[in-house]
DOMARTI-290936 format. One record per residue: residue in three letters; x, y, z of N, C-alpha, C in turn. Coordinates in steps of 0.001 Angstrom, whole numbers, plus 500000, padded with zeros to 6 digits. Layout:
alaXYZXYZXYZ
...
This chain:
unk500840498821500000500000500000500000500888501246500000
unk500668502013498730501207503169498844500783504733499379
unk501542505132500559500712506142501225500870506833500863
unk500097508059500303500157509479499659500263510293501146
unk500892511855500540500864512910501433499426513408502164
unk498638512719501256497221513569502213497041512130503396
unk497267511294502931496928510109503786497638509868505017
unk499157510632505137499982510652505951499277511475507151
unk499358512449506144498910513643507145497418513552507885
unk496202512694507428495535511902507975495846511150509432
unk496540510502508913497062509886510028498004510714511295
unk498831511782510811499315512527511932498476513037512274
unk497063513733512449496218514197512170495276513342513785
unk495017512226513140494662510896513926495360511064515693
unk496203510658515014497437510773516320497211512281517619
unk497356512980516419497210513857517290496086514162518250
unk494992513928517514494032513607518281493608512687519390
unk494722511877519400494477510899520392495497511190521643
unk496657511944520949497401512775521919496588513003523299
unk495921514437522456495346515325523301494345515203523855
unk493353513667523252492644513640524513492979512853525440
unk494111511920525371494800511442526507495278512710526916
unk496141513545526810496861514678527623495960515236528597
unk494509515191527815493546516460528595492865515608530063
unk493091514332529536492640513342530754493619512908531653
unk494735513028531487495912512990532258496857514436533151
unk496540515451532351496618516489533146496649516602534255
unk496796517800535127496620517951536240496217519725536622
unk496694520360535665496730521704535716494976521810534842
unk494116522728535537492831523254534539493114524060532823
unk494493524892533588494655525774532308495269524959531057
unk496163523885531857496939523568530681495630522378529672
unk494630522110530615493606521147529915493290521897529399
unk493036523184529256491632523902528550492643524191527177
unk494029524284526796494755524783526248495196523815525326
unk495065522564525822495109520960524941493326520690524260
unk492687521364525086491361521376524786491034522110523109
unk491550522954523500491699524189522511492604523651521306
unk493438523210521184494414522566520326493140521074519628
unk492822520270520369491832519190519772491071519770518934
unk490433520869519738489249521221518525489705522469517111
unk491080522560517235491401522825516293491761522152515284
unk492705520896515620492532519884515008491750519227514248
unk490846518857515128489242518483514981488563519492513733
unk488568520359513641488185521548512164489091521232511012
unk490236521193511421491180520512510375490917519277509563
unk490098518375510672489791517290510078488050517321509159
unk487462518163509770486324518565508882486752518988507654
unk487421519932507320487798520590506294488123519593505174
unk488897518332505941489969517422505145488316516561504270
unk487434516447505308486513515220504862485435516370504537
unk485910517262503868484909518635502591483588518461503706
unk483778519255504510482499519745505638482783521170506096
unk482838522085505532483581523243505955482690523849506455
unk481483523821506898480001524043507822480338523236508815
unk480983522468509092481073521665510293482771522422511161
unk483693522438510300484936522931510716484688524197511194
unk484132525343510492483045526612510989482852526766512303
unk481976525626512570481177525436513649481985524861514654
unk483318523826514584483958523412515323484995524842515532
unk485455525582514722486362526210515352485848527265516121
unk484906527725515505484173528996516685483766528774518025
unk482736527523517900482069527016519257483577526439519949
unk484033525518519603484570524839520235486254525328520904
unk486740525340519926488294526538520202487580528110520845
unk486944528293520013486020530014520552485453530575521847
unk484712529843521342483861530384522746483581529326523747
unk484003528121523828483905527111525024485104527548525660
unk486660527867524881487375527977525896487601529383526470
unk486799530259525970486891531857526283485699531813527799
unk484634530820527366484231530388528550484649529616529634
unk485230528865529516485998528155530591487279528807531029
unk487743529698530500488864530438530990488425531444532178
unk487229531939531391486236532970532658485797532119534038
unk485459531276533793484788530315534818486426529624536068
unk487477529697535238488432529410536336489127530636536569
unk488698531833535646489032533175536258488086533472537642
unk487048533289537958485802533408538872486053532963539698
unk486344531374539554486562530564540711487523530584541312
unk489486531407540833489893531542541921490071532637542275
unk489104533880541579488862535431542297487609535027543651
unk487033534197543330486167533624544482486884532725546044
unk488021531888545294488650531681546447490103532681547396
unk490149533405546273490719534512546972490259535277547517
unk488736535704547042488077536793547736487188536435548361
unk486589535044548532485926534439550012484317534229549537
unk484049534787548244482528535382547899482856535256546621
């Protein structure tokens, strides 16, 4: 079987994805998960794009890289202005 360049890169592609959601489950730090988080679903659009869904990659990079982690960044901004500030 001869592997072409798109097929490679498929496969690094693959990998990587499996990286990072082992990384994000092995972690220990919130920020550095949300930041491997952020990297998957960029990935993840990459891979829409590859399999001609570019309404789906759209939608993965905004929601998902966008505004889930602009939200979850706020939410562990809160929580330790909350444990610093008692309230």
């Amino acid at each position: 079987m001869i592997l072409t360049g798109i097929l490679v890169f498929e496969y690094i592609l693959l990998l990587f994805l499996i990286a990072c959601s082992i990384a994000v489950c092995l972690t220990r730090k919130v920020i550095t998960a949300i930041i491997i988080f952020m990297a998957y679903s960029i990935i993840m659009s990459i891979t829409w794009v590859m399999l001609q869904a570019p309404d789906l990659a759209l939608t993965e990079a905004a929601i998902g890289a966008g505004i889930t982690s602009v939200l979850f960044f706020l939410v562990v901004k809160r929580i330790n202005s909350m444990e610093k500030g008692g309230a």
